[in-house]
PLY file of the C-alpha trace (Angstrom):
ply
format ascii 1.0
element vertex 163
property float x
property float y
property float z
element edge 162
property int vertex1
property int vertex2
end_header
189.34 5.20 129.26
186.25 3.04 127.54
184.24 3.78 130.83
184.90 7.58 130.74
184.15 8.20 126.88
180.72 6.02 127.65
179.90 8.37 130.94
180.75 11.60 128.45
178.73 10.31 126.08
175.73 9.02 127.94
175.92 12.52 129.84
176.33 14.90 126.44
172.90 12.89 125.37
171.45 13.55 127.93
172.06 17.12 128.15
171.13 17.57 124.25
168.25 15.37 125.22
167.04 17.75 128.30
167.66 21.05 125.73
165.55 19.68 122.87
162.86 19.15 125.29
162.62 22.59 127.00
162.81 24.08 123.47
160.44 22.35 122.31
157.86 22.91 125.26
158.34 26.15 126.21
157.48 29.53 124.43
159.86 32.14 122.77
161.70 34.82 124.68
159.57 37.53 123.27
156.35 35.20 124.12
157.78 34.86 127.95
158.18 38.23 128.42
154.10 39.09 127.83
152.85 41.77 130.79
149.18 42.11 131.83
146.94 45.00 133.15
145.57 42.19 135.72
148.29 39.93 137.92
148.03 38.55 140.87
150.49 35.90 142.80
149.58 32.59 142.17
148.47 31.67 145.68
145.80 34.45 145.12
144.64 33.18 141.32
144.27 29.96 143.14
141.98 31.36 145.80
140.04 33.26 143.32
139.28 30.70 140.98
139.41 27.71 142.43
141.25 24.21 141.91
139.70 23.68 138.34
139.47 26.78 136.69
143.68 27.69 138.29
144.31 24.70 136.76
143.16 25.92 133.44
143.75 29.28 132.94
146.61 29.69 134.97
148.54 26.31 134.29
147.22 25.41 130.92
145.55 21.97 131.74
142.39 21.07 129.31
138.98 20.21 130.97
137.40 16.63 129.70
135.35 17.20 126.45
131.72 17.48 127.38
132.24 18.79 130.80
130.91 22.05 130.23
127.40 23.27 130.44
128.75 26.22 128.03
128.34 23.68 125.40
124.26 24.20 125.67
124.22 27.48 126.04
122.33 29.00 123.36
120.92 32.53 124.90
122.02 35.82 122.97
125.11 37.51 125.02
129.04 37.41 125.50
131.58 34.78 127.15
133.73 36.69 128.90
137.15 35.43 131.06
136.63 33.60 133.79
140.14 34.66 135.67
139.42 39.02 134.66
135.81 39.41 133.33
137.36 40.75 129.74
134.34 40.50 127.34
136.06 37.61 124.72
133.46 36.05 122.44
130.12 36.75 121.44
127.43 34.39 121.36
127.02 34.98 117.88
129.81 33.72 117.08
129.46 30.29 119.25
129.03 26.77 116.86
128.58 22.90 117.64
132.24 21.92 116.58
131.56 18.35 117.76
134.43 18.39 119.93
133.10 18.86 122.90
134.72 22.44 123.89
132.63 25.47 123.32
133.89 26.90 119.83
133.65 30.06 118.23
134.41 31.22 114.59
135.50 34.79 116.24
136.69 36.45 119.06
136.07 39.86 120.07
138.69 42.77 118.79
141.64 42.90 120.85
140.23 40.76 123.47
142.39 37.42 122.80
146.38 36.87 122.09
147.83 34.21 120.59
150.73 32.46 121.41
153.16 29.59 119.78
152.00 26.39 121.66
155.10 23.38 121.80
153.71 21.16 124.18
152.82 17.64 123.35
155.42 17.93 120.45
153.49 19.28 118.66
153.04 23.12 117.72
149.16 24.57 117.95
148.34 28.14 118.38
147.47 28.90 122.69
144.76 31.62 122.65
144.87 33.97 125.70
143.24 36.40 127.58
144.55 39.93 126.46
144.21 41.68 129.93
145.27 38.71 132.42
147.31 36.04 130.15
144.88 32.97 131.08
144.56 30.38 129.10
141.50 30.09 127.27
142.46 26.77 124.64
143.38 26.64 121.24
142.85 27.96 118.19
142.45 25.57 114.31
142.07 26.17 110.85
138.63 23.73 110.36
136.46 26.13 111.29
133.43 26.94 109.71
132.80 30.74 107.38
133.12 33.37 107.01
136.62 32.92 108.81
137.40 29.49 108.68
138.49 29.15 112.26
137.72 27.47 115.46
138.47 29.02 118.51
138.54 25.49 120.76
137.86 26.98 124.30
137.55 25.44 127.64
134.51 26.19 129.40
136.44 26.75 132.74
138.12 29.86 131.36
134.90 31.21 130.34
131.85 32.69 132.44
128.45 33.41 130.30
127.14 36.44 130.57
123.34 36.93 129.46
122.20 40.15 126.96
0 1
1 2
2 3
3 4
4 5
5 6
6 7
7 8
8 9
9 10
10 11
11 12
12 13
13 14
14 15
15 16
16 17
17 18
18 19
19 20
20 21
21 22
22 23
23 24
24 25
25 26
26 27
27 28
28 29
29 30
30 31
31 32
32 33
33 34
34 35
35 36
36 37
37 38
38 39
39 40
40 41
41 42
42 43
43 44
44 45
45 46
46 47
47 48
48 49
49 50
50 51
51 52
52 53
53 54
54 55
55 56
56 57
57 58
58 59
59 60
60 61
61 62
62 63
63 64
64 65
65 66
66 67
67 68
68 69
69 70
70 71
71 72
72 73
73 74
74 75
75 76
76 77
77 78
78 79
79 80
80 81
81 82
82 83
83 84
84 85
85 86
86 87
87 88
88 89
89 90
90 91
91 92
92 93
93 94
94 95
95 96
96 97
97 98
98 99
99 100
100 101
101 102
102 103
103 104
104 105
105 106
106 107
107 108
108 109
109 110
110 111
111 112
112 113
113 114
114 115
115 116
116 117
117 118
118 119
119 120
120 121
121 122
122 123
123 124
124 125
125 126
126 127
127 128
128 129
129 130
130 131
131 132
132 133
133 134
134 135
135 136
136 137
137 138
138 139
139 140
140 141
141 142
142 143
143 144
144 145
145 146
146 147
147 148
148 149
149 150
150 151
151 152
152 153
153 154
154 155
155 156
156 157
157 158
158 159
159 160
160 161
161 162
């Protein structure tokens, strides 16, 4: 009987154990349920953008800090999605957060969403692409005026495009 109340136990933990951890990861019903004007299958996302940038926008992974030459761009135009070509930030907006991500203060209207962020136990605001749901990074409170924010964004998700 001692053996069986351990295994019941041991196994209830675990379960309880296995539920905290999804709930805390994963994103809310209404958050899973997001549609975009552009999809494609994930073998085609992959094909399209490569091993790095799929990796980023499409699973969420974060490129090394100071891996992007977006950092030192400085030229007047927009950063636009890498994954649908949605115009996202302008350059106007771009600051040295010392971070090492390309950082902005402002997106576009309507060109981001934002969405509750579990991972890593912790929770963090995701920032996405309004018209194809890629990942761009993360979005903090430290940034600098007039809005206070800091739009963290890997350089992968973005593609520079000149005025």
């Amino acid at each position: 009987m001692t053996d069986l109340s351990r295994r019941t136990l041991l196994g209830s933990g675990l379960l309880a154990g296995i539920g905290v951890f999804i709930a805390a990861r994963g994103s809310s019903p209404a958050e899973a349920a997001m549609t975009f004007q552009v999809t494609h299958s994930a073998q085609d996302w992959r094909r399209m953008l490569g091993a790095e940038r799929y990796a980023v926008l499409r699973e969420a992974h974060t490129e090394r800090p100071g891996s992007s030459p977006l950092l030192k761009e400085h030229r007047r135009g927009t950063f636009a999605c890498a994954g649908c070509g949605l115009p996202l930030f302008a350059s106007a907006a771009k600051f040295d957060s010392g971070t090492g991500w390309p950082s902005f203060w402002q997106a576009l209207p309507g060109a981001v969403l934002r969405r509750t962020d579990r991972s890593f136990g912790m929770e963090r605001v995701e920032i996405l692409c309004r018209r194809c749901g890629g990942h761009l990074g993360h979005l903090f409170d430290d940034g600098p005026k007039p809005t206070g924010l800091r739009y963290c964004m890997n350089g992968l998700a973005l593609a520079f495009r000149p005025a």
